[in-house]
N, C-alpha and C positions, 0 to 999 in steps of 0.2 A: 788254643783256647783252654782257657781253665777250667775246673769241676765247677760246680755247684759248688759241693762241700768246701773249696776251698776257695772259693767266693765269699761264703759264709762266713770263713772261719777268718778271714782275711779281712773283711767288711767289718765284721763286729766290733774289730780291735780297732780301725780307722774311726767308724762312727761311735766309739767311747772316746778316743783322744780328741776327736776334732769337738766333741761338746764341752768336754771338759772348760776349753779356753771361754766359750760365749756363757756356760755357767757362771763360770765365776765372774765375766762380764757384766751380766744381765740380772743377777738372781737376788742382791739386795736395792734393785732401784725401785720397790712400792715402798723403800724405806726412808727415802731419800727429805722425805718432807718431814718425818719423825726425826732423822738425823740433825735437818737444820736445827729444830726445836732442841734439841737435848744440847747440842751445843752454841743455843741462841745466837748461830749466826743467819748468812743471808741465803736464799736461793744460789746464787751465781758462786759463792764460794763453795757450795755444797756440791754443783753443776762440776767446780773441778776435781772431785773425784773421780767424776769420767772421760772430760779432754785429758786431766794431767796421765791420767791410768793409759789414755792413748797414743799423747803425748812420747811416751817411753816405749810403751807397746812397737809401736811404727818402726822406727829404726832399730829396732833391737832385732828382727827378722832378717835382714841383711847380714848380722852376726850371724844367729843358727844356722842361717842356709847353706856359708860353706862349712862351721862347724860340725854339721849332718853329713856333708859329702867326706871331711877327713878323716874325723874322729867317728863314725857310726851313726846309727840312729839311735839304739838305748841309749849312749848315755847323756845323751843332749834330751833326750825324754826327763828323763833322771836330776837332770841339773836344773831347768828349767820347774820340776817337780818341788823341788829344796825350795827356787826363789822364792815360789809362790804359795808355798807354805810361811814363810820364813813372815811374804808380805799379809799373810792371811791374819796369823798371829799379831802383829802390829798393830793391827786394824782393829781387833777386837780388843786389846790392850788400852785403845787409843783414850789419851785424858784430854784432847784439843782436837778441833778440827785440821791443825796442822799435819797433826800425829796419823791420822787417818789420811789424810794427802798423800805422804810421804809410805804408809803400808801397799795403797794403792799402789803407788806406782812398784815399789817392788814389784805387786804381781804384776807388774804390766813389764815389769824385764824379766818376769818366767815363765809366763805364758803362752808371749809368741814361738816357744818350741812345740806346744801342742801342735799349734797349726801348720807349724812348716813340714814338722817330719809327719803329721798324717796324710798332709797334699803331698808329702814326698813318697808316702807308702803307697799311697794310687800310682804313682807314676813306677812304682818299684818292681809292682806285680803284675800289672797290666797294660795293656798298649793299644793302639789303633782302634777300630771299631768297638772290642769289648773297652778299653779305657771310655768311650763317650756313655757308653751302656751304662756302666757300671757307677760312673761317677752319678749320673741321674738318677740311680736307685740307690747310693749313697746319700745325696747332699738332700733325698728326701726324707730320711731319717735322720740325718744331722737337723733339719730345720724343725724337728720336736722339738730341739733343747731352749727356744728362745720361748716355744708354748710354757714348755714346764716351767721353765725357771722364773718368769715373774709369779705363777701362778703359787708356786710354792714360796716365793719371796714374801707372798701377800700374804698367806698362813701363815708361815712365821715371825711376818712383823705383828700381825694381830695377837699371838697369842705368845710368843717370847720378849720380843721387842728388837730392834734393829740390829742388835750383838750376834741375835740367833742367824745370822744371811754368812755372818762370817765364821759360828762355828761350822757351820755345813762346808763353808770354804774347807775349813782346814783337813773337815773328814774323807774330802773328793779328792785333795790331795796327799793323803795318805795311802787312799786306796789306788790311787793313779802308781805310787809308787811300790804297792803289792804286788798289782797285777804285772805290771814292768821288768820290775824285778824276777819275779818268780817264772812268768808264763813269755816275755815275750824274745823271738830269736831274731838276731841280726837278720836285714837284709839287705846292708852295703856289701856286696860284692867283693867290692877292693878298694878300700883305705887308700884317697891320695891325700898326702900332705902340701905337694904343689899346691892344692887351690888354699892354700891359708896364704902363699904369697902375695904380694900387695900387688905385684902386674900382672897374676893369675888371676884375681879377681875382677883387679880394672879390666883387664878384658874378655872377660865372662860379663859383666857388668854390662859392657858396653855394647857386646855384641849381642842382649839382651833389649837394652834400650834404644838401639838402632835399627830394632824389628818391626816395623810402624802395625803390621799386623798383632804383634804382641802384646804392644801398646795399646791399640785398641781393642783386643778382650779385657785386658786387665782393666779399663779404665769404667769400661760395662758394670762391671759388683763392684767397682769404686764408688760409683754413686748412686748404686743401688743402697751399700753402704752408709753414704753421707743420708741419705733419706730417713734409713735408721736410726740410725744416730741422735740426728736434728731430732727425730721423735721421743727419743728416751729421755735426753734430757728438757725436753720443755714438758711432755707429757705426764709425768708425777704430778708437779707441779699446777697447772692447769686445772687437770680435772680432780685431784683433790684438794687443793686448795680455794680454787676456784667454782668448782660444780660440785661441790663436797661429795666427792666417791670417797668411799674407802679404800683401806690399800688389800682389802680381799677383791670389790668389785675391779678395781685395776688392776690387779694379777688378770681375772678374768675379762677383762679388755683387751690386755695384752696375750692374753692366748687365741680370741677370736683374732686379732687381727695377723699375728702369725698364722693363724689356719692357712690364710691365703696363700703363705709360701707352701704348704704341702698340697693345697691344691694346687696350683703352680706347677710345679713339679713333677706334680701324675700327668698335666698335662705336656708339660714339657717331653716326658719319655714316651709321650703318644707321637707328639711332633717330630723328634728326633727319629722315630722308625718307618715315618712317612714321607716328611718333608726336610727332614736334617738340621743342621745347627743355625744354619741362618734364619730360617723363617722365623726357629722359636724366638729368636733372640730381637725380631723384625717385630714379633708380634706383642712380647712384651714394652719394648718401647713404644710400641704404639698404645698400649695400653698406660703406660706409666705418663704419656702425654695427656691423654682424656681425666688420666685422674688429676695432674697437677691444676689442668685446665677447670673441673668442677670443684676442686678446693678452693682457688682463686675464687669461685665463684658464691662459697660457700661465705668467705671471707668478706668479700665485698658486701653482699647481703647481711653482714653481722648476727649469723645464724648462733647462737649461742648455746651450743647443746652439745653432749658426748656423742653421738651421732655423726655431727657435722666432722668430729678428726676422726674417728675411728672406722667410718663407712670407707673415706678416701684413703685411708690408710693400710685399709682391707685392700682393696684394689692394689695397692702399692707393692703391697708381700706376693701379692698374685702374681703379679709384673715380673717380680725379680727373683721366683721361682720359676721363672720359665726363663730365665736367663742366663742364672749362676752358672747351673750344671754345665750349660753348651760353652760357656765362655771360660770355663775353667778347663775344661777336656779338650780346647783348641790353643787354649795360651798355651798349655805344655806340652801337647804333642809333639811339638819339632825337637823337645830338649832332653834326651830319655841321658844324655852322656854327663848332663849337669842337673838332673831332676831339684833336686835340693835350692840350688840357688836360682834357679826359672822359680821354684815355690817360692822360694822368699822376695826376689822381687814383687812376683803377681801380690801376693799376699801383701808387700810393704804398697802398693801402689791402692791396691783397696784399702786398706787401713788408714791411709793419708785422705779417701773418701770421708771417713767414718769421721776422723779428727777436723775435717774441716765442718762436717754438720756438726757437729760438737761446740767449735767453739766458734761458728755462724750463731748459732741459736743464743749465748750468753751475751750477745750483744742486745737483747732484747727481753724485755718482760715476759715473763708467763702467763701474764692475766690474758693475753689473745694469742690464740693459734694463727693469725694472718700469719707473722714470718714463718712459719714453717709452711706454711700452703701457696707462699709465693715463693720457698725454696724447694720445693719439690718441682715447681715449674721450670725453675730456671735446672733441675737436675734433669731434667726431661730432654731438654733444648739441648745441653751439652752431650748429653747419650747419642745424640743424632750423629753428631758430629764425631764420635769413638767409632760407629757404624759406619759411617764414609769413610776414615781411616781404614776399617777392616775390607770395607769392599772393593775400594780405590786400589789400595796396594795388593790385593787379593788377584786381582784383574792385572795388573803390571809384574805380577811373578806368572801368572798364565802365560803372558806374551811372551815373557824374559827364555822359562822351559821352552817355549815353543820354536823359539828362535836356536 
């Protein structure tokens, strides 16, 4: 068991890398409708700012993962830190919406290093029961960053203008690479280069995707994910366009509805010391059902008020804080020999969640939240079935040991 102090000291540095990435995610979309405007284009080509940024994001994680395991954790922190700087600056350069496209996605091929080597730093320092612990009082500090970040997205688009989301980009990743540099110390072990080969990977790879229990954690904050998603990009749009909020009150929309994942959360690590990872994970889907089911509901009745998305949406982050932590502390418990590329899978398999509510929602107008409320139901339905997966084959490795 660990100290305290180095719980502490060990956590801090996780829950600064792992926001890093959803900052820069999340933190210029109250901007997003000021952006079409300045560059008189449409909705939907503005919307690919954030499939195309995830678009990249996704499989770029399946690189770092063994990158992390050969070369280290600094300097895949480090490199990853360049890209997205490199795309920061682009973005704020940008003379066309093409030009801003194309910054995006840079950071969407630097980014995904935050994420892989901070899920790789939980699995680096800690294990078994403290790993489920610990991740729960982690990812509930990580889930401030999606409060803060439109909140102050919405400040700054008001009183800078939409430029100002991306100098803050570029100031998070400089300091990403102060602290990096200066303060932080290896904790790869031992440096293999075996897993850069191409049938060391394929079968890491496969003996990964061949874990139907694996598969069904990961696929849990997959579409906890796509739920997300589908909301950021139709929701600028919507309610300020549409219900004329500004882009301060929708920063402050988007932090109440984040609340829900920190309340989530607290309850999740009540759950976890009582009843263990299944229940929380039983009970969020059950709740992530009720909510799909009263947006449907909401939708149907053409309730037309900020209310009618952000109540259900509230619910939603509830849901999927009481899920992340458990499903993320069981998907890689078995793989302490390949930490790095277990994270980058899980990671690339949620992220593929994210990208498909992303570019779900551009097939459809902003002027009504139905397709998002009749996507969250069908994300409900499929969650069932990731839980059969995990239970099913859970009970057929019982049998297997027991035999």
């Amino acid at each position: 068991m660990k100290s305290i102090s180095y719980i502490l000291k060990v956590g801090a540095f996780i829950v600064f890398l792992a926001t890093s990435g959803r900052i820069i995610a999340d933190i210029y979309t109250p901007s997003l409708p000021a952006i079409a405007q300045h560059f008189s284009t449409t909705p939907d080509q503005v919307q690919l700012t954030i499939s195309l940024f995830l678009l990249v994001f996704t499989p770029s994680l399946l690189i770092y993962g063994p990158l992390a395991d050969s070369l280290g954790r600094k300097p895949i922190i480090l490199i990853g830190a360049v890209l997205t700087l490199l795309g920061s600056i682009l973005c704020l350069l940008a003379s066309s919406i093409d030009m801003l496209i194309i910054g995006r996605m840079l950071q969407g091929l630097g980014c995904p290093a935050f994420v892989v080597v901070a899920r790789t730093l939980l699995r680096d320092h800690f294990d078994g029961a403290q790993l489920a612990s610990v991740a729960s009082y982690l990812s509930l500090f990580i889930s401030i960053s999606p409060l803060v970040a439109p909140v102050a997205g919405g400040y700054i688009q008001h009183h800078v203008g939409w430029q100002g989301s991306f100098y803050a980009m570029i100031l998070y990743c400089l300091l990403v690479i102060a602290i990096v540099t200066a303060l932080f110390k290896e904790s790869l072990k031992e440096k293999d280069t075996k897993v850069l080969k191409f049938k060391t990977l394929i079968s890491s790879y496969t003996e990964l995707l061949s874990d139907k229990r694996f598969i069904g954690y990961s696929l849990l904050p997959a579409l906890a994910f796509a739920g997300g998603m589908a909301y950021l990009v139709l929701a600028p749009f919507y309610l300020q366009n549409i219900l004329g909020m500004s882009p301060i009150t929708f920063g402050w929309s988007a932090l109440l509805i984040a609340s829900g994942s920190i309340i989530g959360r607290v309850l999740c690590i009540n759950v976890l010391k009582r009843h263990g990872p299944q229940c929380a994970i039983y009970i969020g889907l059950l709740l992530i059902t009720v909510t799909g089911v009263l947006f449907v509901c909401y939708a149907l009745a053409s309730i037309q008020s900020a209310y009618a998305l952000i109540f259900p949406m509230f619910l939603f982050m509830l849901a999927t804080g009481l899920i992340f932590p458990s499903a993320m502390a069981q998907a890689l418990q078995p793989y302490p020999h390949m930490a790095a590329r277990a994270s980058a899978i899980y990671a690339f398999i949620q992220n593929m969640g994210g990208l498909s509510g992303a570019f779900a929602m551009k097939f459809f107008s902003p002027d009504s939240y139905s397709p998002l409320a009749f996507f969250i139901l069908l994300v409900s339905l499929v969650g069932w079935l990731a839980y059969w997966l995990i239970t099913h084959y859970s009970i057929k490795t019982m049998e297997v040991s027991k035999v």
